[in-house]
C-alpha positions in Angstrom: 0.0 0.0 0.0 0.9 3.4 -0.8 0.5 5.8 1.8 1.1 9.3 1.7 1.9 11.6 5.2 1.2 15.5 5.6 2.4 17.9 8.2 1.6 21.1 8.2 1.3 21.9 12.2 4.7 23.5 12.4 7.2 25.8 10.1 7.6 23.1 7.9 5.1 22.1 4.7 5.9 18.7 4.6 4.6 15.5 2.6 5.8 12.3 1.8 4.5 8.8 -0.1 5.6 5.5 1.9 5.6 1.9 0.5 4.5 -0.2 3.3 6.6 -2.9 1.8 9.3 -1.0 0.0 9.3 2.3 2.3 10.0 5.8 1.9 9.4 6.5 -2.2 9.3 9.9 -2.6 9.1 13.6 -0.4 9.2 17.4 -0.7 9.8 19.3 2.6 9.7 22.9 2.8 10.0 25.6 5.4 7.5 28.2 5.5 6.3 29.8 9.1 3.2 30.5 7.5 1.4 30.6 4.1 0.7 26.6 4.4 -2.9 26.5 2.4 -1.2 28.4 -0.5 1.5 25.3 -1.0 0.6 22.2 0.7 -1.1 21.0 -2.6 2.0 21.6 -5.0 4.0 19.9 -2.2 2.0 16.7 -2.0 1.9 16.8 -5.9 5.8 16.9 -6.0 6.1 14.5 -3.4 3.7 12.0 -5.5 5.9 13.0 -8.6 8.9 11.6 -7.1 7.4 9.0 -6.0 6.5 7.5 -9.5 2.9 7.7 -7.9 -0.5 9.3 -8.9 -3.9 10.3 -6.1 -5.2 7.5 -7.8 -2.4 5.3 -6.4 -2.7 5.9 -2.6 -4.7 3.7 -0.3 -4.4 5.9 3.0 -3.4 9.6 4.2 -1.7 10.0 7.5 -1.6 13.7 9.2 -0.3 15.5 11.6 -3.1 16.6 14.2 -0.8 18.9 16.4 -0.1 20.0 18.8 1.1 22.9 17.3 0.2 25.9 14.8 -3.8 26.2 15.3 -3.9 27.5 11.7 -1.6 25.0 10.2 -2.9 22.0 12.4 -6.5 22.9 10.7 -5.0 23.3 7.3 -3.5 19.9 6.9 -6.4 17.8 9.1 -8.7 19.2 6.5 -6.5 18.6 3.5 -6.0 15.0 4.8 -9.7 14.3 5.2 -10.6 16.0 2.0 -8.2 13.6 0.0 -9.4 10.8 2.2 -13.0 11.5 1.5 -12.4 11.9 -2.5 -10.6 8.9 -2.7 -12.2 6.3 -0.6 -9.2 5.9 1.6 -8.7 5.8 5.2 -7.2 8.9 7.1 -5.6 8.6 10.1 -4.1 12.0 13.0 -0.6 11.4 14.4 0.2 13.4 17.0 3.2 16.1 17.0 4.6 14.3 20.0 3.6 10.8 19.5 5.8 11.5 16.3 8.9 13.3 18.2 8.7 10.3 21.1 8.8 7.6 18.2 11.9 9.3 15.9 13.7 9.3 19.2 13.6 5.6 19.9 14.1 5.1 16.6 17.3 6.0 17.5 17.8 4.9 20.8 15.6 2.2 20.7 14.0 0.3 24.1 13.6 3.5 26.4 10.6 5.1 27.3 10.2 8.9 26.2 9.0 12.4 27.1 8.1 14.5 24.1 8.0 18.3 24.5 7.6 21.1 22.3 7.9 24.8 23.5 3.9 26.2 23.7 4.7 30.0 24.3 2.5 32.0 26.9 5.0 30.1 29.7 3.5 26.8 29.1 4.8 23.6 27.0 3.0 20.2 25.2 4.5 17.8 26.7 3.0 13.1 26.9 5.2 10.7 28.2 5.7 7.1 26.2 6.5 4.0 27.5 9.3 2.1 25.7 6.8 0.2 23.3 5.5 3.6 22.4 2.5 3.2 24.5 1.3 6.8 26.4 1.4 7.0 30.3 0.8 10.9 30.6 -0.8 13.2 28.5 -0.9 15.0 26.5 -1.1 18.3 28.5 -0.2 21.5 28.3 1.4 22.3 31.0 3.4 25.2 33.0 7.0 25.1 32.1 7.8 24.9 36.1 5.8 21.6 35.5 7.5 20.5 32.8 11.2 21.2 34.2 9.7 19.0 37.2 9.3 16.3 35.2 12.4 16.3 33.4 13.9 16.2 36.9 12.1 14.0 38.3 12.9 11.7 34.9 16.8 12.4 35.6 16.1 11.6 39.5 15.2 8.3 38.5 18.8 7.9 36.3 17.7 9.1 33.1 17.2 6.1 31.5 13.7 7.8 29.9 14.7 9.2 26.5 13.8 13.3 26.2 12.5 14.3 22.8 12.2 18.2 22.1 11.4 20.0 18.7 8.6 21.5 16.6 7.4 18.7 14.6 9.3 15.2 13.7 10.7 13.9 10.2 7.9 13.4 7.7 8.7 10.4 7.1 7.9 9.0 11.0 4.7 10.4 10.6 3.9 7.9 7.6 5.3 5.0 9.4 3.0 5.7 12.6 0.5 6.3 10.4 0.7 2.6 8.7 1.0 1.2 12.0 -2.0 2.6 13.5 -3.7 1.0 10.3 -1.9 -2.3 9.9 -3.3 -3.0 13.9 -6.8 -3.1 12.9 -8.0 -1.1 15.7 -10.9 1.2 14.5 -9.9 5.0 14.4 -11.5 8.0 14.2 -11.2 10.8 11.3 -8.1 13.0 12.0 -9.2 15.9 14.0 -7.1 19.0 15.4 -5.3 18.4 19.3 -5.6 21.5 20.5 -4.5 21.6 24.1 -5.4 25.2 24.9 -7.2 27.9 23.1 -5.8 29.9 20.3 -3.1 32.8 20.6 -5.0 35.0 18.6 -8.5 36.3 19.7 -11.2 37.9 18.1 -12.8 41.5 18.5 -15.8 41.4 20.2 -18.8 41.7 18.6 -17.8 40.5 15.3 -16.8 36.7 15.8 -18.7 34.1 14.8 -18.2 30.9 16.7 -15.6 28.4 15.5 -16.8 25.1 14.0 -15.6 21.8 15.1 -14.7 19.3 12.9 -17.0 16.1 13.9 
């Protein structure tokens, strides 16, 4: 099966096209800050065009669900299901830090993890894997006091737990957890946004309309 991966909840515009049998085939990865509606399309097509590979080929779309940007978050959950929903495929939302957790035992591999990525306003994302990638906490958002704490607490113990910090993880992990979560059978739900607090931004009063949810 071909699958392709999108992430969009970070700086990056990333997308790739993984061969479950034959792996990585083909990507295009770059680095924005914003503007991510405007070119996630002509990045997925280049990433299928170096891929040897056509919409028509794909049998799943993995995304990235956050957390992260709130704008780029929505911008690739929706692109996801939209492909998804056009071509009869499954979708299926990796986490930011389920993604940052699993390309850090993929290179130190039977530890357990603690993913964290800087949240602004004082506070940080931060879920806790065991070292078969299961989650034991989270994920929160939490006060960065909390967060040190826990990273102490982790070294306290004699930092055998793995610490995994960044924005967003290589596109490519996010198609492998993405197979995976398929390939188990388990029944999953359509990719929606994590958000884990509300947004930076907020509206003027008395002109916002509320914000819909995707279902």
């Amino acid at each position: 099966m071909r699958l392709l991966a999108i992430d969009t909840a970070a700086d990056l515009c990333a997308a790739c096209v993984l061969d479950t049998d034959a792996g990585e085939r083909g990507r295009c990865v770059i680095e924005l800050g914003k503007g991510h509606a405007e070119r996630l399309m002509a990045v997925i097509d280049e990433a299928l065009a170096k891929a040897g590979a056509t919409y028509a080929d794909l049998g799943a779309v993995a995304v990235a669900v956050g957390p992260g940007s709130f704008t780029g978050v929505r911008v690739g959950v929706a692109a996801a299901r939209g492909l998804a929903l056009a071509l009869s495929v499954p979708a299926v939302g990796v986490s930011t830090l389920e993604a940052l957790a699993r390309q850090a035992r993929e290179e130190t591999p039977g530890r357990p993890t603690l993913a964290r990525i800087e949240a602004g306003r004082g506070q940080a994302y931060v879920a806790a894997f065991s070292a078969a990638g299961e989650l034991t906490f989270g994920p929160a958002a939490l006060a960065l006091a909390a967060a040190d704490g826990m990273i102490r607490a982790m070294e306290a113990e004699g930092g055998d737990t793995l610490l995994a910090v960044g924005k967003t993880a290589d596109i490519a992990i996010y198609a492998r957890c993405g197979a995976e979560k398929l390939a188990s059978g388990a029944a999953l739900a359509k990719p929606k946004p994590l958000y884990l607090r509300d947004a930076d931004a907020r509206p003027q009063e008395g002109f916002a309309l509320p914000r819909k949810a995707l279902p």
